[in-house]
C-alpha positions, 0 to 999 in steps of 0.5 A: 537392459530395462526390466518390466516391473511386475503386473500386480506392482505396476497395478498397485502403483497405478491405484496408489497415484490415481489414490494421490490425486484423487486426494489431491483434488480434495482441497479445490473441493473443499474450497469451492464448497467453502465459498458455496457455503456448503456446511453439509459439503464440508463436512464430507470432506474434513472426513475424507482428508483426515492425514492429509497436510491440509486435513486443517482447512476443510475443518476450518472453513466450516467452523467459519461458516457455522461460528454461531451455532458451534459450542464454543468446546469444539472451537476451543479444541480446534484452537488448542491442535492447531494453535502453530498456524496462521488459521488459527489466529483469523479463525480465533479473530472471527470466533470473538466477533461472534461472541461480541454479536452475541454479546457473550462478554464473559467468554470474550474477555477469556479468549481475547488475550490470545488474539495477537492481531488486533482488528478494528472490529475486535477493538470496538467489541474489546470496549464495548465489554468494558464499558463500564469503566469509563476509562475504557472508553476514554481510551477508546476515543481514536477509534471515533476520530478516524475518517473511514466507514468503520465496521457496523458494531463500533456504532453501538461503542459510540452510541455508549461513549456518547450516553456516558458523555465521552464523546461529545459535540466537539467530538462530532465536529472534529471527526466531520473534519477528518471526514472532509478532508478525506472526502468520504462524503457518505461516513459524513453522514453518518457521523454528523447523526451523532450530533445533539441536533443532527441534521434533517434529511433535506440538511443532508442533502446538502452533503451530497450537493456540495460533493457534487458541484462545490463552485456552484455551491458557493456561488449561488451562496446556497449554504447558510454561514448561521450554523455551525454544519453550513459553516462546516460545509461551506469549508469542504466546498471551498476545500473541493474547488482547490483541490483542482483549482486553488486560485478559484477557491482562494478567489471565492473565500475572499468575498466570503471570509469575513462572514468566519471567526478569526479561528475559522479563516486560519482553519480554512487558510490551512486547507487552501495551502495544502491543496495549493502544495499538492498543486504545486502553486507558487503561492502555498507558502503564502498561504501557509503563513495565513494559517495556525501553524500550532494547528496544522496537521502531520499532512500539512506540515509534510505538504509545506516541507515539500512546497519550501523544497520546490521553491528551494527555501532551505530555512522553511524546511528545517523549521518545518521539520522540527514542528512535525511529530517526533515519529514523522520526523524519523521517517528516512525522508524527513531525515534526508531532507532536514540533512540538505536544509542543514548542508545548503544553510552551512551547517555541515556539521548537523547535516553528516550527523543525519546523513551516516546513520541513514548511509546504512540503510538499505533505501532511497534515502540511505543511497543518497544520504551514502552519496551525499557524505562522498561516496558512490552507492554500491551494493555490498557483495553477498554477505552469505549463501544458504547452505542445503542443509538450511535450505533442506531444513526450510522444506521440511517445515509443516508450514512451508509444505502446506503453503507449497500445496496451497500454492499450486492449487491457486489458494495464493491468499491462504498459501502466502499467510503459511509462509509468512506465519512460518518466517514470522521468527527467523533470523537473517540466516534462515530468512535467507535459506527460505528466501532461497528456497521460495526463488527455487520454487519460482515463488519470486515474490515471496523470495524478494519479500522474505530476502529484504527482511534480513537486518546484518547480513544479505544475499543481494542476488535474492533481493534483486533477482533476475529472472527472465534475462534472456527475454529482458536483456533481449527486449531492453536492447530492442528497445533501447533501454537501460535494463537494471531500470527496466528489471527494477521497475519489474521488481515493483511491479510484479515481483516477476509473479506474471499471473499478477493482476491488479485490482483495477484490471493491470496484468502481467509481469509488468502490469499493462493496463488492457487498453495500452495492451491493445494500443501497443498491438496496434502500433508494432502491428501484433496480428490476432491480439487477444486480451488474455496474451497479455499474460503471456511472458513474452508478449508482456515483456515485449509489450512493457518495454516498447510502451516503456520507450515510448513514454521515455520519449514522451517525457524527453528521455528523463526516467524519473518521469517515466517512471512516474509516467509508468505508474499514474499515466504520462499527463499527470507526469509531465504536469509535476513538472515545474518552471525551473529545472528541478533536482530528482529527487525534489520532482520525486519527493513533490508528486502529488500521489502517495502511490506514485511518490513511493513507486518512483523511490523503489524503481529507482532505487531497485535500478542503481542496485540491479545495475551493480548485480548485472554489471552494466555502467555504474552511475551515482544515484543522483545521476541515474535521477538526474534534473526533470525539466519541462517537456515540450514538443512531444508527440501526443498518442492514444496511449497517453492516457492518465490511468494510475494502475494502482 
């Protein structure tokens, strides 16, 4: 029998829940006044949320709106009583952009060995205090020789490193290279101002006329070959034209180059042959021996590894390899394929001595490396479960209920840098506990991202999770899918976050671009669709899946390049291909894009370990990649459209 709880208690517990959420809207206040730039706002509320776990944020917003009119004692004393959180830092990285403006180098110096993320903004300011020394500023010389628009107070660093002569002409030159190469035409520019004779303005139009019609550029021989900036800019035209159309570009610097030094053409020949690589021309190679190879870059010395795996020169690789930096060459892909060159030359010996460290690493490259010495890629049972008491103990944690709060108040930025400051030092036994406490909340992201950060021992269940099987399971078979690739193409996607939305507008738990969204409507007859269901879990999975089908049958039934297709649009994936029969792997290894190039490893090598976890029909991982063959007599829909989601 029920008992009525007495008036003045259930009054006292209304106005103790309506206090609650009053306070518990407080933060949405604060944040909407933050972004408002509402000092005045702000303060209010670092007064009304005093005891609160996020009594921190107001106060922190504000001293980020008002870093120049604040004494430094107040901000130091913030710093000091909340040093053990992850506001701290940024707002500590922010307070040294101000004294740097400020030129207060005194105090800078002071705060700037408790930084402990170094930002580029902050690296130019470090220097610019100690200019005086010149060494300093000869270390300070990779900050000039980077291709990106560099924020606006590193100019005062290189205008200082240019008096004092650190950077020279030769400098110059060499950034506006780097700068080509990434095409960032408007930071040319810019860097070319530095020269001793920098460029007029009607000079600089050229810039912007040979960015937009490169072929018509060369022609017409509009640029002169007298000066070094025409000689430079003549090398970014023909750069332009190859990076579409190789044999053109090679066409017009033939009745060009003799107009170049000897030094000049190799340079040149360089640039034609890592676009021809990206092109998968069949002359790249030929190209490259036209070349300085003691000159070629990281970049292109990657670019000729892949052109000799496609044309199965196992002897060019293994030279390859060797000639890139020793960092490059410890990169798990460089070390698998200088283990195949060795095998496929004889030399078995040297092979298995790369291949069994890689075999025990938990990647693309460590499966094949597994299944290349002989055995069958499996994901080893779970090694440990968290107890409650872990898990309970992760709850607790002042870092982890704030990000709890912020979470599901839809500060996801703020919340995910809680909980990441708050697994910052953990061994792989709490790594676990947090990792299974994130998936009880449903924070799957942060439990797949949390669980792949352990080193000896794993729970695989919380690195490859599987929510959603009911809907999944249901639309695979619909759809006629292998699901362990549909949930590892899930895992990349998303990370099972279905608010997940993408910076060029792909939403959802498998990130459908909106036009594929409504082509798909169209074709399964979806009455009454709207572009915010695409949201909708059912409707994304439904949708994903049958455009999934679709590309499968686009691309002949090959998933890997339908995976690639998934990502940077079926045109681009069939073009990859090549006259001959390719191995997977090498069709994976060869895609142009660097996006898509990873995006295909991780989906397949999610698929093979979501296979074991749910018990379907094992295969190799070489034989869930399979050989990527041409694709002909495929329908052409509307929904074929080269959009890269990334």
């Amino acid at each position: 029998m029920s008992k009525k709880l007495p008036y003045y208690l259930l009054a006292s517990l209304i106005f103790l829940a309506s206090r609650c959420f009053a306070d518990d809207t407080l933060i949405d206040d604060a944040y909407n006044a933050y972004k408002n730039r509402d000092d005045k706002a702000l303060a209010g509320y670092v007064a009304q949320m005093q005891g609160q776990p996020l009594a921190a944020y107001p106060e922190y917003w504000r001293l980020l709106l008002t870093l120049d009119q604040t004494d430094s004692g107040t901000i130091e004393a913030f710093l000091a009583r909340y040093s053990d959180t992850p506001f701290a830092e940024k707002l500590r990285q922010e307070w040294l952009k101000s004294l740097g403006k400020q030129q207060n180098w005194t105090l800078y110096m002071e705060e700037l060995p408790k930084l402990t993320l170094m930002d580029t903004a902050n690296s130019c300011y470090a220097a610019l205090a100690q200019a005086g020394d010149k060494t300093t500023l000869q270390n300070a010389k990779p900050l000039w020789l980077n291709s990106n628009d560099l924020p606006s107070n590193c100019d005062d660093l290189f205008i200082v490193m240019q008096e004092k002569g650190v950077i020279k002409d030769s400098d110059v030159w060499a950034r506006l290279r780097l700068i080509f190469q990434a095409n960032h035409i408007s930071v040319a520019k810019s860097a070319a101002s530095y020269l001793s004779k920098p460029p007029n303005s009607t000079t600089l139009k050229l810039f912007d006329r040979v960015y937009e019609d490169p072929q018509r550029m060369l022609e017409k021989k509009n640029i002169t070959t007298k000066t070094r900036l025409g000689r430079e800019l003549n090398f970014y035209a023909l750069e332009r034209v190859a990076r579409s159309q190789p044999d053109l570009a090679v066409e017009l610097w033939e009745k060009m180059h003799t107009n170049f030094s000897k030094e000049d053409q190799k340079y040149v020949w360089g640039r034609l042959a890592i676009q021809a690589a990206r092109n998968h021309h069949p002359q790249a190679l030929a190209w490259y021996k036209l070349a300085d190879s003691d000159l070629l870059d990281n970049e292109q010395l990657a670019w000729k590894a892949r052109a000799a795996l496609r044309a199965a020169d196992w002897d060019t690789l293994a030279s390859t390899i060797a000639e890139m930096s020793p960092v490059l060459q410890e990169d798990a892909a460089w070390r698998f394929w200088k283990a195949r060159a060795f095998r496929e030359t004889g030399n078995q010996a040297a092979a298995d001595a790369l291949l069994l460290p890689l075999s025990k690493e938990r990647n693309f490259y460590g499966q094949l490396a597994l299944e290349e010495l002989g055995s069958v890629v499996n994901a080893p049972a779970v090694a440990y479960h968290a107890s409650e008491a872990d898990v309970s103990e992760i709850e607790k944690l002042p870092a982890v209920q704030r990000a709890s709060i912020l979470y599901r108040h839809g500060l996801r930025w703020e919340s995910r840098q809680e909980w990441l400051w708050a697994i910052r030092n953990m061994d792989d036994k709490h790594l676990i506990a947090a990792a299974e406490y994130a998936f009880r909340q449903e924070w799957y992201d942060l439990a797949i991202n949390t669980a792949d950060k352990t080193q000896l021992i794993h729970d695989f269940a919380l690195r490859y999770p599987t929510p959603y099987r009911d809907q999944m399971k249901n639309y695979a078979r619909e759809n006629q899918l292998d699901e362990a690739w549909v949930y590892g193409l899930v895992r990349q996607e998303s990370r099972f976050i279905s608010e997940s939305r993408s910076g060029v507008g792909a939403a959802g738990l498998m990130q459908l671009m909106p036009a594929t969204a409504r082509w798909i409507a169209k074709k399964i007859g979806f009455g009454q669709y709207q572009t915010n269901m695409i949201h909708e879990l059912n409707t994304n999975i439904q949708f994903g899946t049958y455009y999934l089908r679709h590309i499968l049958e686009v691309t002949n039934g090959q998933s890997v390049m339908a995976t690639a297709a998934y990502n940077a649009g079926p045109g681009r994936a069939k073009r990859w291909v090549d006259d001959k029969p390719l191995e997977g792997a090498i069709y994976i290894e060869t895609i142009p894009f660097l996006e898509t190039r990873d995006y295909v490893k991780k989906v397949m090598s999610n698929a093979q370990y979501y296979s074991q976890r749910l018990g379907t029909q094992m295969q190799t991982i070489k034989q869930r990649l399979g050989t990527v063959t041409s694709v002909v007599n495929t329908p052409v829909e509307a929904s074929d459209v080269d959009e890269n989601k990334e």
